[in-house]
Structure formats: C-alpha cells, structure tokens
LOMARBA-987136 format. One record per residue: x, y, z of N, C-alpha, C in turn. Coordinates in steps of 0.1 Angstrom, whole numbers, plus 2048, in hexadecimal, padded with zeros to 3 digits. Layout:
BEGIN
XYZXYZXYZ
...
END
This chain:
BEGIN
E78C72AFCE7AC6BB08E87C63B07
E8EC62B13E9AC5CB10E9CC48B11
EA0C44B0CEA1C32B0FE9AC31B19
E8EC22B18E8DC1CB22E99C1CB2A
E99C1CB3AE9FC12B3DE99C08B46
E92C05B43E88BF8B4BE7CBF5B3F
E74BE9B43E6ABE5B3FE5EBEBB4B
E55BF2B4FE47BF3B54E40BE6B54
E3EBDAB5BE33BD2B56E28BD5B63
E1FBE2B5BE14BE6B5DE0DBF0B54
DFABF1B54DF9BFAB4CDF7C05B53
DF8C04B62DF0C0EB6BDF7C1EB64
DEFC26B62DF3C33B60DF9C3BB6D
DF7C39B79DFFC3FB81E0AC37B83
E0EC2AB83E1BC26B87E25C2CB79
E21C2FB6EE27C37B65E2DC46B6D
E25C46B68E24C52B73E2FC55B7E
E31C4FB82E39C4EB90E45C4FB8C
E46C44B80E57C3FB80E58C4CB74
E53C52B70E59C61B68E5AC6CB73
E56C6CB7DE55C79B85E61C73B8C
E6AC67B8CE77C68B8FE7FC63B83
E7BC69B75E81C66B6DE87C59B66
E7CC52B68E7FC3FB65E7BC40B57
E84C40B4AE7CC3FB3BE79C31B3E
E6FC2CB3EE6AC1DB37E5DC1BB2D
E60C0DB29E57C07B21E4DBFBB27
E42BFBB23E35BF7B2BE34BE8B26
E34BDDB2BE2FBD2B28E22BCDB2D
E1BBC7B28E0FBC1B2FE11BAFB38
E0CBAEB44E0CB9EB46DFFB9CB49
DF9B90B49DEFB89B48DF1B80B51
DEBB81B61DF1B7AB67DE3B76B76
DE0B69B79DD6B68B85DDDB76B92
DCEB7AB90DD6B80B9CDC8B7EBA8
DC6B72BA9DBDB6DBB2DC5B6BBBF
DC1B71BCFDC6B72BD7DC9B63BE0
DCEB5BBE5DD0B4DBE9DC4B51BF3
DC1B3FBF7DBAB42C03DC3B48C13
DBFB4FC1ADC5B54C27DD2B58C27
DD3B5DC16DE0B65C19DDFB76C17
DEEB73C20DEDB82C25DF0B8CC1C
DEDB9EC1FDEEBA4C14DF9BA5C0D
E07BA7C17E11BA6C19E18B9DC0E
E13B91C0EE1BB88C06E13B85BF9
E03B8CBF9DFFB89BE9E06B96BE5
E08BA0BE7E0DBAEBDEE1ABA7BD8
E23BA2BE5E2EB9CBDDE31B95BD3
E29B8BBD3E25B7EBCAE20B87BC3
E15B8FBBEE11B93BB1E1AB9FBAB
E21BA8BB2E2CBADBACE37BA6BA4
E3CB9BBAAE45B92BA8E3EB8BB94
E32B87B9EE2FB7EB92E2DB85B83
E28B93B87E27B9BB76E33B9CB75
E3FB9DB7BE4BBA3B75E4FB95B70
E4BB8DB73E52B7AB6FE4DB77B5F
E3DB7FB5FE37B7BB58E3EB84B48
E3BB95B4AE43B99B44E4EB96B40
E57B92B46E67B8BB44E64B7CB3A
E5CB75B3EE59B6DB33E52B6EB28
E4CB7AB26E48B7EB19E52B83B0D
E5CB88B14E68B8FB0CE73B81B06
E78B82AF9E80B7AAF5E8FB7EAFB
E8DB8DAFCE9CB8FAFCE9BB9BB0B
EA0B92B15E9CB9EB1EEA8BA7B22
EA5BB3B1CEB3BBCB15EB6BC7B25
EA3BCAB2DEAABD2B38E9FBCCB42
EA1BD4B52E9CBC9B5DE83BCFB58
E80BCAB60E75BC8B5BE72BCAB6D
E68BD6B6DE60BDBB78E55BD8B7A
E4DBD2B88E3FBCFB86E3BBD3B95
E2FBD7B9AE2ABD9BA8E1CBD2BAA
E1BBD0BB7E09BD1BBBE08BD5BC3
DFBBDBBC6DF3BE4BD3DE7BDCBD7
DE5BDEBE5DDBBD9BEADD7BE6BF2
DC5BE9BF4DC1BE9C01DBDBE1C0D
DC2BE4C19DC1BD6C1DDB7BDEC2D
DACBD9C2EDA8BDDC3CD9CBCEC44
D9CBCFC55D9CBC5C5ADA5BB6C52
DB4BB7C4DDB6BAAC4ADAFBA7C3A
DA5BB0C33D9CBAEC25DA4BB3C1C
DA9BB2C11DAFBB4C08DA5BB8BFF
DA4BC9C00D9BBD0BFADA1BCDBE4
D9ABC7BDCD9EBCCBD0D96BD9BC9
D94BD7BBCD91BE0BB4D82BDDBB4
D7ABE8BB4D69BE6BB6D64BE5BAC
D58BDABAFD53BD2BA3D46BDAB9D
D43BE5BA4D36BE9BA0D36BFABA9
D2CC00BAAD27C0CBB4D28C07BBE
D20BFCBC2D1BBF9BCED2ABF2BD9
D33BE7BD2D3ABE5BD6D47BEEBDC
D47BF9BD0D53C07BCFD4DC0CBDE
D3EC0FBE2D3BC17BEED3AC14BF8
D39C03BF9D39BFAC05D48BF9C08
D54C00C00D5EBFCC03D66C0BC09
D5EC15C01D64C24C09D5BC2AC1A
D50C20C14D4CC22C23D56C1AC2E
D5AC11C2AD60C04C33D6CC0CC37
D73C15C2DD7FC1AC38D7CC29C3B
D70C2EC3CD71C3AC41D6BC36C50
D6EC42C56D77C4AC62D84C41C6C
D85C33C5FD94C2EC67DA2C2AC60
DAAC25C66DB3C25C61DB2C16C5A
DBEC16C48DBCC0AC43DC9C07C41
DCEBFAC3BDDEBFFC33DDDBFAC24
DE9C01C1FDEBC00C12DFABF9C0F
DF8BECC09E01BE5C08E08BE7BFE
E14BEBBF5E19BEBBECE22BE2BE7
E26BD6BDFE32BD6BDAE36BD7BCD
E46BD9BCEE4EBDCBBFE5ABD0BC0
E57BCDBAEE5FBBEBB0E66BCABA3
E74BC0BA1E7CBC3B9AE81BB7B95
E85BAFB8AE8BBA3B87E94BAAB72
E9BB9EB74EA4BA1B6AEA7B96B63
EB1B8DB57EB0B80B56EB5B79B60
EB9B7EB67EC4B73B73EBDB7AB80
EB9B81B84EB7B88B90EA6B8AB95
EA3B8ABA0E95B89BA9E95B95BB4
E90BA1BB7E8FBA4BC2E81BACBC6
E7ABB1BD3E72BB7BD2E73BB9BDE
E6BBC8BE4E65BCDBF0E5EBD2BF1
E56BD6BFCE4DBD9C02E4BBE6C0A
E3FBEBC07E3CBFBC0BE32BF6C14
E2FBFDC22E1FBFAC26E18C08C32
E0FC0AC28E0CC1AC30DFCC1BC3C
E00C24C41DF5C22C46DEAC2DC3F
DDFC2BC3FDD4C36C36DC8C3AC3E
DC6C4BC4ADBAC48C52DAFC50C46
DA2C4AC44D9CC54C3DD91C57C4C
D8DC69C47D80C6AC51D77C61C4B
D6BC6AC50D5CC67C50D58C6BC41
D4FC60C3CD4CC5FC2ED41C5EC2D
D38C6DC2CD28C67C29D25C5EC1E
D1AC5AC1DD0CC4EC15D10C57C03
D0BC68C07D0BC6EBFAD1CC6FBF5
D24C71BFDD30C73BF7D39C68BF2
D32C5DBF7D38C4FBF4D2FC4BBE7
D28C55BE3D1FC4FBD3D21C5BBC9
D22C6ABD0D2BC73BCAD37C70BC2
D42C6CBCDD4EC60BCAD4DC5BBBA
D46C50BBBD41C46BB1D43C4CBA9
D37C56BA5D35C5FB99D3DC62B91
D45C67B9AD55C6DB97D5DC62B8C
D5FC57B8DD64C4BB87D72C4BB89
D75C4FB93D7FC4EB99D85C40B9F
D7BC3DBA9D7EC2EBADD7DC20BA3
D77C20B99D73C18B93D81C0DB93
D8CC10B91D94C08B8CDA3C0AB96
DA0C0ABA1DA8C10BB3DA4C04BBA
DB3BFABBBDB2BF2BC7DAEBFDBD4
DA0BF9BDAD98BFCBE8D8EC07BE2
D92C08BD5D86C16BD0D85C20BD6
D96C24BD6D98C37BD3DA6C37BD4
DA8C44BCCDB3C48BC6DB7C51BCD
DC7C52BD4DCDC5EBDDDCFC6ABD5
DD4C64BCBDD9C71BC3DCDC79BB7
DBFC75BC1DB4C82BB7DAFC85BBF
D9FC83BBFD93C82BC9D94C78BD7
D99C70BD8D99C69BE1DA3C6DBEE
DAEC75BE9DB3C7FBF3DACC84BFF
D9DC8DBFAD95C8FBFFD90C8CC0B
D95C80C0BD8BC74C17D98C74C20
DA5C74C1EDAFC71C21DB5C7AC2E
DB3C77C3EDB7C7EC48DC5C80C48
DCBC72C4BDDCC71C4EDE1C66C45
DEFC68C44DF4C5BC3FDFEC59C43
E02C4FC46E0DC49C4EE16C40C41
E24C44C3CE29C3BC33E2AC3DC24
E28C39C19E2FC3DC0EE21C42C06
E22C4FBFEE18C55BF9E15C4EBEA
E22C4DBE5E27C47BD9E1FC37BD7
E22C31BE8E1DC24BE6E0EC21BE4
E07C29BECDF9C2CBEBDF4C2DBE0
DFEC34BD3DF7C35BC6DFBC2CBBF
E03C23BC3E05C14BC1E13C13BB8
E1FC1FBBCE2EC19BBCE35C1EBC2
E3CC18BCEE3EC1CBD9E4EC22BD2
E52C2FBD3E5FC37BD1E6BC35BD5
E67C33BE1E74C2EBE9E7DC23BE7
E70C18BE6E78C09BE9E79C04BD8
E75C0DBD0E7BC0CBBDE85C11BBB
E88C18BC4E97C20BBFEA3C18BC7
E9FC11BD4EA6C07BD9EA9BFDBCC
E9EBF4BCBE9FBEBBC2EA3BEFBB5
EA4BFCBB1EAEC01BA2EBAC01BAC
EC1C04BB5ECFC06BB8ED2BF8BBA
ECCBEEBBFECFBE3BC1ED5BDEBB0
ECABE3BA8ECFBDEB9CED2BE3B93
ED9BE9B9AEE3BF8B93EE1BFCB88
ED2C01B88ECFC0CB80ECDC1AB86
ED4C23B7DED5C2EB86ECAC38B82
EC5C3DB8FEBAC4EB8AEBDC52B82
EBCC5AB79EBCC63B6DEC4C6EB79
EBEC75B86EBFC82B8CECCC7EB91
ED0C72B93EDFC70B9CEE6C6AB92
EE8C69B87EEEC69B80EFDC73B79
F06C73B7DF10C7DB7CF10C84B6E
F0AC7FB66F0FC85B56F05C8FB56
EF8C92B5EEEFC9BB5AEF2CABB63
F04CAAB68F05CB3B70F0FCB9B67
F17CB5B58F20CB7B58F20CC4B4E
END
C-alpha cells in the first residue's frame, strides 16, 4: 500500500472501504467521543457536530499531526427521528418497518481538519423503501446485517433489497459521502491518486 495520506478517524469498515475505491492510502485512528444527540436538534447539525468532533478528537490524540485527519457521521432520519443503531431484534424491526413503503433521508457528513484548519459538508439523500413484511423484517435480523447500521440496514448488502429509489449520494447512504470528500481533499490540496499527473507518465 502506498503512504497514508490522511488519518481515517473511524473503525467503520465500509467508510475504508470507500476512501480505497478512490484510492485514499490511510491510517485508522480511534476517537472516543459523546455522541449523544442534543435535545431538538436537527439531523443536519448533529452529523456535523459529530463528524467535526471525532476528527477534533483524533487531532488531539496525535502529538505530532504530520497529515490532515478524516472523520464522518450518518444518520437515519424519518418523521424528524434520528433513527440510530438498533439496540436489540425488536428495536432493528420496529425501525425497518417504520420506513417501509416510504420515503426517509439519509444525512451524511464529512469533516476534514488539519493543525490550523476546520472544514466540513454535507450529503443528504433521499431513500424510498417498498413494502416490508412482519417475516422479512425478522428474516432481515437473522441475517446480522443490521445489527450495527444507523436505521438498521445496510445499502450496500441485503438491505438494498427493500430499497425502491434513491434520490442523492449512494456513497453517502453507506456513510461517506464521495463527492463532497473529494471537495474537501481539493480544498486541502490533497490530490486523488487517479488525477494525479505522475501516474500518467
């Protein structure tokens, strides 16, 4: 693998994931951080705030912070509820029933910070699922798929399945939004590996 060039502060295996399928070498930090939602705040601004804050947190773990340090969060968010990660069966099924046959959104952000520097943005998609029977919503479960999926289900396995239309970032839905990281690398002028001139020469 070639040099970091960023820090990951996350363990999610698909946000890895993401940043190698556009060629991002990095190194993974852990942060330890409340990520208790405020009262009556919106999805919008807790994704921000907790993107922000792991990347702050990671940045203050490091003595020597040598390159910029990447962090995201995802929400499901339907009626205004900020679906998290499901605490049990029963909770995981009460929550795939709750967005089947309508539409929900999926909030994404990606914070980027450096020693001197702060920025972050925002993905927000729309997600319709159909109709979701009793058995397919405990079928689901079985699977252990949702177990550990803000709103309890994953786009990119089984949970596709359920998935009619989508309106907005595919990338963000699996919780790092492509677009608006590659902004935030050119803002901080790090360059793609694929646009990089030396790998044409």
């Amino acid at each position: 693998m070639n040099d970091p060039l960023i820090y990951l502060v996350s363990q999610s295996p698909r946000r890895r994931e993401l940043l190698l399928q556009i060629g991002i070498a990095h190194e993974v930090l852990v942060a330890d951080i409340d990520e208790t939602p405020h009262v009556g705040e919106a999805a919008e601004r807790y994704v921000a705030r907790m993107a922000l804050a792991k990347a702050r947190a990671g940045r203050a773990s490091l003595s020597v912070i040598d390159k910029p340090l990447l962090a995201a969060d995802t929400s499901v968010v339907v009626d205004g509820q900020i679906l998290g990660k499901p605490r049990d069966e029963v909770d995981a099924r009460e929550m795939l029933l709750s967005l089947a046959g309508r539409t929900h959104q999926v909030v994404s952000a990606v914070a980027l910070v450096n020693a001197v520097a702060e920025e972050s943005r925002l993905s927000v998609s729309d997600v319709t699922f159909r109709d979701i029977s009793d058995r397919e919503s405990r079928a689901y479960w079985r699977s252990g798929e949702p177990a550990d999926k803000a709103g309890g289900y994953g786009i990119q396995g089984l949970g596709a399945l359920f998935i009619e239309r989508l309106e907005g970032s595919y990338s963000g839905v699996m919780g790092l939004p492509l677009f608006e990281t590659a902004v935030l690398m050119r803002d901080f002028e790090i360059q793609l590996p694929i646009f990089n001139a030396k790998a044409y020469e």
